[in-house]
TORMI-682092 format. One record per residue (C-alpha): residue number from 1; residue in one letter; x, y, z. Coordinates in steps of 0.1 Angstrom, whole numbers, plus 5000, padded with zeros to 4 digits. Layout:
REM TORMI-682092
[node NUM, "A", [X, Y, Z]],
...
REM end
This chain:
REM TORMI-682092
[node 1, "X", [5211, 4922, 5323]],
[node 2, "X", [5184, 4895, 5324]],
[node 3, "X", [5157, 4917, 5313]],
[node 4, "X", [5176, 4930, 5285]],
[node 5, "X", [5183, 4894, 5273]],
[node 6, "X", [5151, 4882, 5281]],
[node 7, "X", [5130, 4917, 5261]],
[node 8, "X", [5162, 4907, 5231]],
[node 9, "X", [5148, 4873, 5227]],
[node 10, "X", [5109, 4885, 5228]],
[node 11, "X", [5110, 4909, 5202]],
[node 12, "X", [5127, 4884, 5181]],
[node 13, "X", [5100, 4859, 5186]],
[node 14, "X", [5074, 4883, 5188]],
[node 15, "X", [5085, 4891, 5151]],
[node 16, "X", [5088, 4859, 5142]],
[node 17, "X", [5057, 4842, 5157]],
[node 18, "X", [5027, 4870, 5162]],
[node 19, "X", [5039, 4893, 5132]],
[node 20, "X", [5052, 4871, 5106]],
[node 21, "X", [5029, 4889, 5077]],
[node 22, "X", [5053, 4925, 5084]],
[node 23, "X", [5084, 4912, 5061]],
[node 24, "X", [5061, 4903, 5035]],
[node 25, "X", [5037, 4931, 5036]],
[node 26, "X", [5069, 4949, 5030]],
[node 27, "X", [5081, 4929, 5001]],
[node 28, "X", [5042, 4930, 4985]],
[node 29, "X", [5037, 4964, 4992]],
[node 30, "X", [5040, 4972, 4954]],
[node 31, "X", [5017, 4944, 4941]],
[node 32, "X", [4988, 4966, 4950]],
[node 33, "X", [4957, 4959, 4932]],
[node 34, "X", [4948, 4988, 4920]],
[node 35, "X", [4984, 4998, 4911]],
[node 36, "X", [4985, 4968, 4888]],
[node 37, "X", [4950, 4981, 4874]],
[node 38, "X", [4960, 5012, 4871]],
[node 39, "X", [4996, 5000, 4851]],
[node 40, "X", [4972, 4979, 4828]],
[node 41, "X", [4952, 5009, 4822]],
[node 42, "X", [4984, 5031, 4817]],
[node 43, "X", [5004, 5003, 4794]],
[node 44, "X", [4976, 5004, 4772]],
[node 45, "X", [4963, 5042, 4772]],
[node 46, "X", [4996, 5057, 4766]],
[node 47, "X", [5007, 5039, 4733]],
[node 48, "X", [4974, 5039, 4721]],
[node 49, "X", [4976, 5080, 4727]],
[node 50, "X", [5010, 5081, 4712]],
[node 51, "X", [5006, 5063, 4682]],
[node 52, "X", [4971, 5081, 4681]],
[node 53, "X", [4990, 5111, 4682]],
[node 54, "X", [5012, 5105, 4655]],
[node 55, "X", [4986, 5096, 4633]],
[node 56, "X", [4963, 5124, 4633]],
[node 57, "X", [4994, 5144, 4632]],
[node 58, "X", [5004, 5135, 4598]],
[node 59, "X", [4968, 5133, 4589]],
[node 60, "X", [4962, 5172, 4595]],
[node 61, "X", [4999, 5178, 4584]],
[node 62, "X", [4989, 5164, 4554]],
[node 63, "X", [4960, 5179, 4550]],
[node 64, "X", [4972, 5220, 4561]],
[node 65, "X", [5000, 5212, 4531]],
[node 66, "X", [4974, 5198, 4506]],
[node 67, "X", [4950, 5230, 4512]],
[node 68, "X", [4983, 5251, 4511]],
[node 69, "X", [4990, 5236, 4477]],
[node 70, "X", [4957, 5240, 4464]],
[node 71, "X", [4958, 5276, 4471]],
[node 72, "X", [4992, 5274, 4450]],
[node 73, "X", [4978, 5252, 4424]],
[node 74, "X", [4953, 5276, 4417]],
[node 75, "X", [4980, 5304, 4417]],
[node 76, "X", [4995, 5284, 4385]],
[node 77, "X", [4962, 5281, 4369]],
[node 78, "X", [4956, 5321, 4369]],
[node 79, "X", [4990, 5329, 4361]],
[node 80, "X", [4986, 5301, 4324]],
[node 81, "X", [4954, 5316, 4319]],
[node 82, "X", [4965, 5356, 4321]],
[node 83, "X", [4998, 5350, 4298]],
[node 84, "X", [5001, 5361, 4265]],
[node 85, "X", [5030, 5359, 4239]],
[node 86, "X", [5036, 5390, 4223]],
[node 87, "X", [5049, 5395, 4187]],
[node 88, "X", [5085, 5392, 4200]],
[node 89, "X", [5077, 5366, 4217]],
[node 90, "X", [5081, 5379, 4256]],
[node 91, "X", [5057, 5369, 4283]],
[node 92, "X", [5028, 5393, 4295]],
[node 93, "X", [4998, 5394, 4321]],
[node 94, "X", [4967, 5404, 4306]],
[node 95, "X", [4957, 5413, 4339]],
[node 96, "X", [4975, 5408, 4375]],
[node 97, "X", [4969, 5381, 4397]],
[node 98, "X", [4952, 5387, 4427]],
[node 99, "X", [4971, 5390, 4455]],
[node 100, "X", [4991, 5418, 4470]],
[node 101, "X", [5019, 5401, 4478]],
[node 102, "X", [5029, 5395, 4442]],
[node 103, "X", [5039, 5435, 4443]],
[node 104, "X", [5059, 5438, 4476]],
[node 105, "X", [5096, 5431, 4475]],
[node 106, "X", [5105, 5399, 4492]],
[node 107, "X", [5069, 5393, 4503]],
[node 108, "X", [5073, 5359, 4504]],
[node 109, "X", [5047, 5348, 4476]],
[node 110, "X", [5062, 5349, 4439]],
[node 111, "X", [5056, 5338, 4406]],
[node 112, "X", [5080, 5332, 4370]],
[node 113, "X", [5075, 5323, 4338]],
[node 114, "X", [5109, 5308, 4319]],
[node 115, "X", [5114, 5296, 4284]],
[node 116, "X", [5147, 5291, 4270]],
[node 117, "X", [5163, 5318, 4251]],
[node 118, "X", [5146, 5346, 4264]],
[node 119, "X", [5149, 5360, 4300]],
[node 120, "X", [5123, 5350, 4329]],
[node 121, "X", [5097, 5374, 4336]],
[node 122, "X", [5087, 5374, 4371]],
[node 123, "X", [5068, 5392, 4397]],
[node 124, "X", [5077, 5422, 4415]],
[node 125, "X", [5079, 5407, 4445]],
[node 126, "X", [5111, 5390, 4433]],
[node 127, "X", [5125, 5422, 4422]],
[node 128, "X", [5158, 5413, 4406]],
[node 129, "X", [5163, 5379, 4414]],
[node 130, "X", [5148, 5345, 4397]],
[node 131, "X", [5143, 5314, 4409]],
[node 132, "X", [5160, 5285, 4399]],
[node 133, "X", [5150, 5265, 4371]],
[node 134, "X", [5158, 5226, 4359]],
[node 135, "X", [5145, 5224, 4323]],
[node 136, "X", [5158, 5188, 4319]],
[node 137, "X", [5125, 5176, 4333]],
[node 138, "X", [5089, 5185, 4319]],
[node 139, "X", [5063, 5189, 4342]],
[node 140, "X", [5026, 5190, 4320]],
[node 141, "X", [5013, 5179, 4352]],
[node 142, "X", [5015, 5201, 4384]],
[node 143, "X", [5049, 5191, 4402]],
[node 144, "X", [5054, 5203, 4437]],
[node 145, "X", [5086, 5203, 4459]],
[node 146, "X", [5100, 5225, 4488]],
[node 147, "X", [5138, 5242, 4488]],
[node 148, "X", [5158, 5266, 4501]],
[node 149, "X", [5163, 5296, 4478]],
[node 150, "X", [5178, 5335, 4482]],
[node 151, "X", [5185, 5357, 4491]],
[node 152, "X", [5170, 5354, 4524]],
[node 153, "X", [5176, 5312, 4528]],
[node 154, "X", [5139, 5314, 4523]],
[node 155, "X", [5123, 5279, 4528]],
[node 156, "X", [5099, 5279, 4498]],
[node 157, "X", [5074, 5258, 4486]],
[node 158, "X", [5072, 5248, 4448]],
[node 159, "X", [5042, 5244, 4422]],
[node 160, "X", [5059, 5240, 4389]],
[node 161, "X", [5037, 5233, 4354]],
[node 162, "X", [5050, 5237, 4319]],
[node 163, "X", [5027, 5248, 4294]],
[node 164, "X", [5027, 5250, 4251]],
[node 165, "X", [5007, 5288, 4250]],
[node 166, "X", [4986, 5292, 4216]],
[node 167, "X", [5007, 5311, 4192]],
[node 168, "X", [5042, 5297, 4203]],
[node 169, "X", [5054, 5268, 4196]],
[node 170, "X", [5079, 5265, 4228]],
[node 171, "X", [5076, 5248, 4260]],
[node 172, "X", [5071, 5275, 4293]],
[node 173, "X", [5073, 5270, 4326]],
[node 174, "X", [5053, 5286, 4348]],
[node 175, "X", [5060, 5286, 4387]],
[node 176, "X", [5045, 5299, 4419]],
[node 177, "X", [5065, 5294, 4452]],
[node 178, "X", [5055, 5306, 4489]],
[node 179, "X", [5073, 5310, 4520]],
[node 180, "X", [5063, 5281, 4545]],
[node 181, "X", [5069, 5296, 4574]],
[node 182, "X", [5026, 5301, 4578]],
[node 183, "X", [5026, 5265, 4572]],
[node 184, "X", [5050, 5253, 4595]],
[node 185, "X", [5033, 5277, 4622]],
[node 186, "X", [4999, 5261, 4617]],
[node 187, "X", [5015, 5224, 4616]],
[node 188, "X", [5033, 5236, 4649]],
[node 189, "X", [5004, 5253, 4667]],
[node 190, "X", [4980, 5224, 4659]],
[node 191, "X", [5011, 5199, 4666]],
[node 192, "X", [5015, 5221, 4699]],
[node 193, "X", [4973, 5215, 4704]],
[node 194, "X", [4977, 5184, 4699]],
[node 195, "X", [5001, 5173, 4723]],
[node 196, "X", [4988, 5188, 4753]],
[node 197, "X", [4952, 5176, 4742]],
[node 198, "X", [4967, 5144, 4743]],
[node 199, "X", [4989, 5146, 4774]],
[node 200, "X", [4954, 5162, 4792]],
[node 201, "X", [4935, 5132, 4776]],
[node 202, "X", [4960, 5109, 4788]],
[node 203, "X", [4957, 5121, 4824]],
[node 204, "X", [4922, 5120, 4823]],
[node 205, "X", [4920, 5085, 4814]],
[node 206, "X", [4945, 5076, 4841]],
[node 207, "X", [4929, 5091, 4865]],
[node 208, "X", [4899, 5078, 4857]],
[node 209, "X", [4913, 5045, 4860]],
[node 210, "X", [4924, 5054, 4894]],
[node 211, "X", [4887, 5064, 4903]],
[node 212, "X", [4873, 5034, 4887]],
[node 213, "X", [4903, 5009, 4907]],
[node 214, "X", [4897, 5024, 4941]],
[node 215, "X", [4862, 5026, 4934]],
[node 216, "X", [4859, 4987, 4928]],
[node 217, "X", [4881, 4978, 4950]],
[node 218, "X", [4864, 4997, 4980]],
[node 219, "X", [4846, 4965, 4988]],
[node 220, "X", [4881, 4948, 4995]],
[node 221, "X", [4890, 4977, 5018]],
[node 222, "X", [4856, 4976, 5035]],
[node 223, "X", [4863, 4938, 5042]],
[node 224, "X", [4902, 4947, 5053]],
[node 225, "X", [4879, 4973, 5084]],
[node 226, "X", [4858, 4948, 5088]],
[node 227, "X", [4882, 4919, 5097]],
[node 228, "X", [4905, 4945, 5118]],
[node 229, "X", [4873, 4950, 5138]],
[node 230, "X", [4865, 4912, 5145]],
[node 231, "X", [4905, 4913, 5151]],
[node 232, "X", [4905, 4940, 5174]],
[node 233, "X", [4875, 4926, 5193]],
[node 234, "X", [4850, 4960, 5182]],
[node 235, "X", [4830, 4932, 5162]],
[node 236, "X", [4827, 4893, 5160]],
[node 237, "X", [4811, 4889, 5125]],
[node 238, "X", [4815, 4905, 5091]],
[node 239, "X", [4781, 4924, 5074]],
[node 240, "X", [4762, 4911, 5051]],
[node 241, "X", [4763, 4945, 5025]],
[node 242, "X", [4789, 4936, 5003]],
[node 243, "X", [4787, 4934, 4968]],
[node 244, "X", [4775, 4898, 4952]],
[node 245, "X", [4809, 4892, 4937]],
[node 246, "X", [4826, 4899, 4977]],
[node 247, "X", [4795, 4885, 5001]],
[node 248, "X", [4804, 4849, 4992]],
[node 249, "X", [4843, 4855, 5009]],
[node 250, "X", [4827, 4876, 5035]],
[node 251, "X", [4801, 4844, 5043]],
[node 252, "X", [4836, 4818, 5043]],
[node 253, "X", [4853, 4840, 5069]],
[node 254, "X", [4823, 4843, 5094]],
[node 255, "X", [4819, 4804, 5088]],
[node 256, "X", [4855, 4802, 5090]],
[node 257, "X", [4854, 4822, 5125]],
[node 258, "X", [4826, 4804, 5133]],
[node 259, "X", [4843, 4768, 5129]],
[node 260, "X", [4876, 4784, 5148]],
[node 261, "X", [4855, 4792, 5180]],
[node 262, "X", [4836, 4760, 5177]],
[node 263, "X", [4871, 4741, 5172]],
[node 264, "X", [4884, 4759, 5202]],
[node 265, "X", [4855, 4753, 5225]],
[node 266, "X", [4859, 4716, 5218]],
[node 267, "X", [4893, 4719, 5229]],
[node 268, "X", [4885, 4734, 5263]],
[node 269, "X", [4858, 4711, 5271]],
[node 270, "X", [4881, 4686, 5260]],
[node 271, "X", [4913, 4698, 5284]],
[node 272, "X", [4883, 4701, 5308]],
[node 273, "X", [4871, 4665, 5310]],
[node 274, "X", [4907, 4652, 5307]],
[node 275, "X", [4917, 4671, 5339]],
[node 276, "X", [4888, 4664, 5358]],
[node 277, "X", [4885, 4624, 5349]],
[node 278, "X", [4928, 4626, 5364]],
[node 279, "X", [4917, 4645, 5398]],
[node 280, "X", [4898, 4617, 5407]],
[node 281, "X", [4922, 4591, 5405]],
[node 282, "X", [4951, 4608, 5417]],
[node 283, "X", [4929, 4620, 5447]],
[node 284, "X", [4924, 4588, 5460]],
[node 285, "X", [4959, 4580, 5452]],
[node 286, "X", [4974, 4610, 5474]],
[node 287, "X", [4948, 4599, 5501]],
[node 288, "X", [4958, 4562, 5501]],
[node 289, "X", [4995, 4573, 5498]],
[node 290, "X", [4993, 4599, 5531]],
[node 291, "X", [4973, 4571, 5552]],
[node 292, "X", [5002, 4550, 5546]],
[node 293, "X", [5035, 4562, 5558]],
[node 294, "X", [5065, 4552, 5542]],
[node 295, "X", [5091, 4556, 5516]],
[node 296, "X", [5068, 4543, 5495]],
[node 297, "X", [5042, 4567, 5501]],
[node 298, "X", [5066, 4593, 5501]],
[node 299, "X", [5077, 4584, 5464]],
[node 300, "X", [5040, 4584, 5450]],
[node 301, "X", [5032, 4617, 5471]],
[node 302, "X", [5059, 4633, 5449]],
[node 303, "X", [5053, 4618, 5415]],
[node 304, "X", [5011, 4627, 5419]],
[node 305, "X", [5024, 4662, 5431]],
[node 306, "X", [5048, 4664, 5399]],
[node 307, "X", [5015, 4648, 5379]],
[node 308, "X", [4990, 4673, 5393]],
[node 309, "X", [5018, 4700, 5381]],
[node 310, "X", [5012, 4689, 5347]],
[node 311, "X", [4977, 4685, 5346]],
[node 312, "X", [4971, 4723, 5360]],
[node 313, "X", [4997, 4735, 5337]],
[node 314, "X", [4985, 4721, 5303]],
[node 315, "X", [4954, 4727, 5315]],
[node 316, "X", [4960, 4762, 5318]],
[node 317, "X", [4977, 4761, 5283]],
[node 318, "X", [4948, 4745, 5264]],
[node 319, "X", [4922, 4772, 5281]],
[node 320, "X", [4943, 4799, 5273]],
[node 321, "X", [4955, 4787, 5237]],
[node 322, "X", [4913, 4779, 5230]],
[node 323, "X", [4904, 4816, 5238]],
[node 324, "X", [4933, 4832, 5221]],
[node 325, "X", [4918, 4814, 5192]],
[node 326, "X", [4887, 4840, 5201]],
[node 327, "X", [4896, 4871, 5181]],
[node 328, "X", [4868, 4893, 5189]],
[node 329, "X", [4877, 4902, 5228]],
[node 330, "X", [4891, 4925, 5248]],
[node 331, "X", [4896, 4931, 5284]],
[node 332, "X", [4899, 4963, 5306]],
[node 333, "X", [4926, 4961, 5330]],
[node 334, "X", [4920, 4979, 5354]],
[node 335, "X", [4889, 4969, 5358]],
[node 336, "X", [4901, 4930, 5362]],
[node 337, "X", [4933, 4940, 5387]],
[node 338, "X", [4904, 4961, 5408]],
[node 339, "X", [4884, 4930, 5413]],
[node 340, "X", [4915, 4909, 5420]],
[node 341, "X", [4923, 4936, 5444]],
[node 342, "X", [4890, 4933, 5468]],
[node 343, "X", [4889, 4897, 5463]],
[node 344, "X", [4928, 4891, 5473]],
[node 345, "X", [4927, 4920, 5502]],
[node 346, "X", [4897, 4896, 5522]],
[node 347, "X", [4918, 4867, 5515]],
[node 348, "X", [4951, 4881, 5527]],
[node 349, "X", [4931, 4900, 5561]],
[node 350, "X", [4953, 4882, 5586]],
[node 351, "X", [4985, 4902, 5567]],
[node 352, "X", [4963, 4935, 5562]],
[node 353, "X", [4981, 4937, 5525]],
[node 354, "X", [4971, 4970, 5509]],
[node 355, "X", [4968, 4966, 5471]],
[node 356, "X", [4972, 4997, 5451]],
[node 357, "X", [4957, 5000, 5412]],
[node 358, "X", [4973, 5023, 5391]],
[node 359, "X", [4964, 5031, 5353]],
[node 360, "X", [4942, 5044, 5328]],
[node 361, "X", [4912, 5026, 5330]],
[node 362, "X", [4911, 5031, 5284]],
[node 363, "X", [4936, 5003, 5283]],
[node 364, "X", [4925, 4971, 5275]],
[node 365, "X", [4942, 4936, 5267]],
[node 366, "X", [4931, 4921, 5236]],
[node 367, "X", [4921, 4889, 5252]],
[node 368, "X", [4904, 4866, 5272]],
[node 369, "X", [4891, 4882, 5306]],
[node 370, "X", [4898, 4848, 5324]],
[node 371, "X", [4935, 4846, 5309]],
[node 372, "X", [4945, 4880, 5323]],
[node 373, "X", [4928, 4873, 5354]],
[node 374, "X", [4949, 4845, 5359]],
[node 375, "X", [4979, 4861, 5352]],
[node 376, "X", [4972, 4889, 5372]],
[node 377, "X", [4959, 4867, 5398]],
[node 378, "X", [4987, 4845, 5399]],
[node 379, "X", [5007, 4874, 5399]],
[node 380, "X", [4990, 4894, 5429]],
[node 381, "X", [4987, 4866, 5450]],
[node 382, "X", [5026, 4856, 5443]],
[node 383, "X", [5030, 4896, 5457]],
[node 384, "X", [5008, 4891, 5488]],
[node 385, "X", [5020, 4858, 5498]],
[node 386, "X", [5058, 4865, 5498]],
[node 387, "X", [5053, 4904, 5502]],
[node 388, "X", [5052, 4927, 5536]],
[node 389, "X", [5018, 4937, 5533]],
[node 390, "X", [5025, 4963, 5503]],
[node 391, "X", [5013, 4956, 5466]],
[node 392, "X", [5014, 4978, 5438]],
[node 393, "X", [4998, 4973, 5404]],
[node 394, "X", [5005, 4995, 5375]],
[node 395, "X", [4996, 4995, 5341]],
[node 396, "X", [5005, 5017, 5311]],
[node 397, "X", [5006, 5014, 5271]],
[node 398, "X", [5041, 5010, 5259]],
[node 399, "X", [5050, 5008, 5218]],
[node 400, "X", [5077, 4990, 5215]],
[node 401, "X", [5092, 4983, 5181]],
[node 402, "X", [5055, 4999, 5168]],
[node 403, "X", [5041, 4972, 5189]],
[node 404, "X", [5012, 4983, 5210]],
[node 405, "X", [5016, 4968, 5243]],
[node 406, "X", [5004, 4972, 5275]],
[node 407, "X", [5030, 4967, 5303]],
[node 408, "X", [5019, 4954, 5339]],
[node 409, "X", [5044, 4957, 5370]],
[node 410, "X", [5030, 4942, 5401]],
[node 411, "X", [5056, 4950, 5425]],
[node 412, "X", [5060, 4944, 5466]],
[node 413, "X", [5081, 4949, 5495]],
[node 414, "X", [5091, 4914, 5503]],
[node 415, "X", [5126, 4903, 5503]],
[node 416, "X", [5129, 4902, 5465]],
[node 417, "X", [5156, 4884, 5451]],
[node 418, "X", [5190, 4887, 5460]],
[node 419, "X", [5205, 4874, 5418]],
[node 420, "X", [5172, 4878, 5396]],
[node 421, "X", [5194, 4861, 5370]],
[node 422, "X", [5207, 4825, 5390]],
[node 423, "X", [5170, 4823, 5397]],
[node 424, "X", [5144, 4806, 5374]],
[node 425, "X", [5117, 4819, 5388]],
[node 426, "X", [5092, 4810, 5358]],
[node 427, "X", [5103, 4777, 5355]],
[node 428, "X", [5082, 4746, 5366]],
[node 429, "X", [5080, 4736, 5404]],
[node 430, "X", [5099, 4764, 5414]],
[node 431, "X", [5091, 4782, 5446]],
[node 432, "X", [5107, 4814, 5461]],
[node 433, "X", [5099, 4800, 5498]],
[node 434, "X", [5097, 4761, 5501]],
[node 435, "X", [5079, 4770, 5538]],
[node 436, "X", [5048, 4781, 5518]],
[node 437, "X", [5023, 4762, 5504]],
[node 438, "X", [5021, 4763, 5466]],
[node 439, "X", [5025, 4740, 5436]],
[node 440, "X", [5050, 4763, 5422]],
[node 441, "X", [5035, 4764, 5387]],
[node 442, "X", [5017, 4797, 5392]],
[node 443, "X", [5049, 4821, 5374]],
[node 444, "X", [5053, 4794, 5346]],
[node 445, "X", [5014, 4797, 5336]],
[node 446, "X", [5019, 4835, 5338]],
[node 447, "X", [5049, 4830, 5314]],
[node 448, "X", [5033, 4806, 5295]],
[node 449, "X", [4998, 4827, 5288]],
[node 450, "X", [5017, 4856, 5283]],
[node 451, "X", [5039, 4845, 5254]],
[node 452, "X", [5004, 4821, 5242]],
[node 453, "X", [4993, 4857, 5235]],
[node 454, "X", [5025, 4870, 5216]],
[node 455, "X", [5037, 4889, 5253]],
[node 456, "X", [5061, 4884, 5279]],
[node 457, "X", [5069, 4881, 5317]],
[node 458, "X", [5101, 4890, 5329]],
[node 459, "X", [5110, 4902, 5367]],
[node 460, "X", [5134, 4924, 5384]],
[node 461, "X", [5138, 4939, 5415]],
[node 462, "X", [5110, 4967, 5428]],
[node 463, "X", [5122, 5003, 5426]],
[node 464, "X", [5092, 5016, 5445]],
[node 465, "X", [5091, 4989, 5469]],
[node 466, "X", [5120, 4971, 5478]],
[node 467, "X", [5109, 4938, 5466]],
[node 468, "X", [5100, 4919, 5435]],
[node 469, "X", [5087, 4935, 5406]],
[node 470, "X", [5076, 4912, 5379]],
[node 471, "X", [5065, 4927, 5343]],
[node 472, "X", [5040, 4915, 5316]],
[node 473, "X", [5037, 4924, 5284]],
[node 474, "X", [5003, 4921, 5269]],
[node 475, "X", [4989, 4929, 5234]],
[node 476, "X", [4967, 4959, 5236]],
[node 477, "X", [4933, 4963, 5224]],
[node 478, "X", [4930, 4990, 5200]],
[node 479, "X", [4903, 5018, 5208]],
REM end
């Protein structure tokens, strides 16, 4: 139960603190660059298409039904020029216009001649049927028009001219009407044409706008690998190859990283000197205070023991919060708990502890070296002290909540602890056996490092052991 409250309250941190970009990245994931460049491009390409579309439309509309009324314009010409009145004053061809259609039945292409009092003469092609005919108007000029006539509903166009011939004195009118069904098939073919010209166009362009985006942008990508390299610890500068427009951010973020690590030195050295200029006098103060028995003594024993408490702890703090600055490490576990293990196994002779190392030797903490070994130290030597003579180390990758993690378990077969949860085991100045020596800061700097890094330490009792089993949680490095 005090694991699963204690793992509850880390991942909300741990999304709070070390991943406080994923909510956002989320919310921004639209405002991509090159999808706003490519919506520019698309807002101004596909009206511009459009209303490019609809003008050369009507333009070669325009011009298929001019060149389709030329062709009946010269119709009317031939048929005034072959008419002739004869002496009872009818119409009649001196010689037949020239075009087959004229002498098919319903061919589609036909041609009157009306003046009032006498009946139309026509082509064949209209056979026994005439065309309608409004004399309340004159038309001297060529008039043209489109309707619907018989006796096929027939959409027609019109060319309409009236005419004085020589030797009449009478107004005719001469007409020549078409089918437009050839005209509206070469408007709709070339509108046909057109649009899928223009949708192929249009997807061209958009997709050349999506080349020339991610193209451009490839230098902001580049710098996005590059950055997840110095994060990841596979690199500790940024190149010098970018594009003259990018190199000038690429130059602030190594002098940026630069200044961090310089900052974060400073800090150490700082924590350093600090600590070391309080040993001094709080040595001789704990050796005057122990050559002096008394309650007095006694009271400023405790107080430098609760001091020297401090100082290691924050000192421990400011070291680990000045690497973790650091972004370009990372540390092999195994390797790390191995040297721990021979170092600790001298040490602990007298006990004969037997240390076991279990894990893939790939996995690596993204981190300090010293910071895990001090964990792990802490840790170990926690395990040997208060164990039987039995210490297991294991370390695996575990994604939790697609955080990559590696999890430590350094387990023994001591006594463990009877209530894991009345027992604050990572707090300050707390000791599992008062008997043995120990400051009793060494779990709380473990805890403390840990969650520095965005990780956690928790404990619980050992499965494989019998004892204590206390877990880390430790960003991993990324291969």
């Amino acid at each position: 139960m005090f694991l699963k409250i204690q793992l509850e309250n880390f991942f909300v941190a741990r999304q709070k603190q070390t991943n406080p970009t994923s909510k956002l990245t989320k919310q921004d994931s639209g405002k991509s660059l090159k999808r706003r460049l490519v919506a520019v491009a698309a807002a101004w390409t596909i009206p511009l298409l459009v209303l490019g579309g609809i003008g050369l439309n009507k333009v070669i509309s325009n011009a298929l039904t001019t060149n389709f009324d030329k062709r009946l314009s010269q119709f009317v010409v031939s048929l005034i020029a072959a008419s002739e009145i004869d002496q009872a004053g009818d119409i009649h061809l001196t010689r037949p216009l020239g075009d087959q259609r004229f002498f098919e039945t319903f061919s589609g292409l036909y041609y009157q001649v009306n003046v009032k009092g006498h009946p139309p003469y026509r082509s064949r092609s209209l056979w026994d049927r005439a065309l309608n005919i409004d004399f309340e108007q004159l038309y001297f000029r060529e008039h043209f028009s489109s309707r619907t006539e018989w006796p096929t509903a027939e959409r027609l166009r019109f060319v309409e001219r009236d005419a004085i011939l020589p030797g009449s004195s009478e107004v005719y009118r001469f007409i020549v009407a078409e089918r437009v069904d050839e005209l509206e098939l070469q408007v709709a073919g070339f509108r046909k044409s057109l649009i899928w010209s223009l949708v192929g166009l249009g997807i061209g362009l958009l997709a050349l706008s999506s080349f020339q985006a991610t193209y451009g942008l490839s230098p902001l990508n580049r710098i996005r690998t590059a950055l997840e390299k110095i994060r990841t610890g596979t690199a500790r500068r940024m190149a010098h190859n970018y594009p003259m427009e990018i190199q000038p951010l690429a130059n602030e973020i190594n002098a940026l990283i630069e200044h961090t690590e310089e900052v974060a030195e400073r800090a150490r050295t700082h924590a350093g000197n600090l600590a070391h200029a309080l040993k001094t006098p709080m040595a001789v103060l704990m050796n005057e205070a122990q050559s002096r028995p008394g309650a007095l003594a006694d009271i400023v024993t405790n107080q430098i023991e609760t001091m020297q408490r401090h100082v290691d702890h924050h000192l421990a703090r400011a070291r680990a919060l000045g690497r973790q600055a650091t972004l370009t490490v990372r540390t092999p576990v195994i390797v790390s708990a191995n040297g721990l293990k021979r170092a600790l196994e001298r040490i602990y002779t007298d006990k004969k502890v037997l240390i076991s190392v279990v894990g893939a030797e790939t996995l690596s903490f993204s981190g300090d070296k010293r910071d895990l070994e001090e964990i792990l130290g802490n840790v170990m030597d926690n395990a040997c002290k208060y164990g039987d003579g039995q210490v297991l180390v294991q370390a695996v990758a575990d994604n939790i909540d697609d955080i990559s993690m590696v999890k430590i378990s350094v387990e023994d077969n001591g006594v463990g602890i009877p209530d894991p949860e009345q027992v604050p085991l990572f707090e300050r100045g707390v000791r599992l056996d008062e008997k043995k020596s120990g400051a009793g800061i060494g779990l709380s700097i473990v805890r403390d490092v840990a969650e520095i890094y965005g990780g956690l330490a928790s404990f619980e009792a050992s499965k494989a052991l019998g004892g204590l089993c206390v877990n880390i949680w430790l960003p991993m490095a990324e291969k």
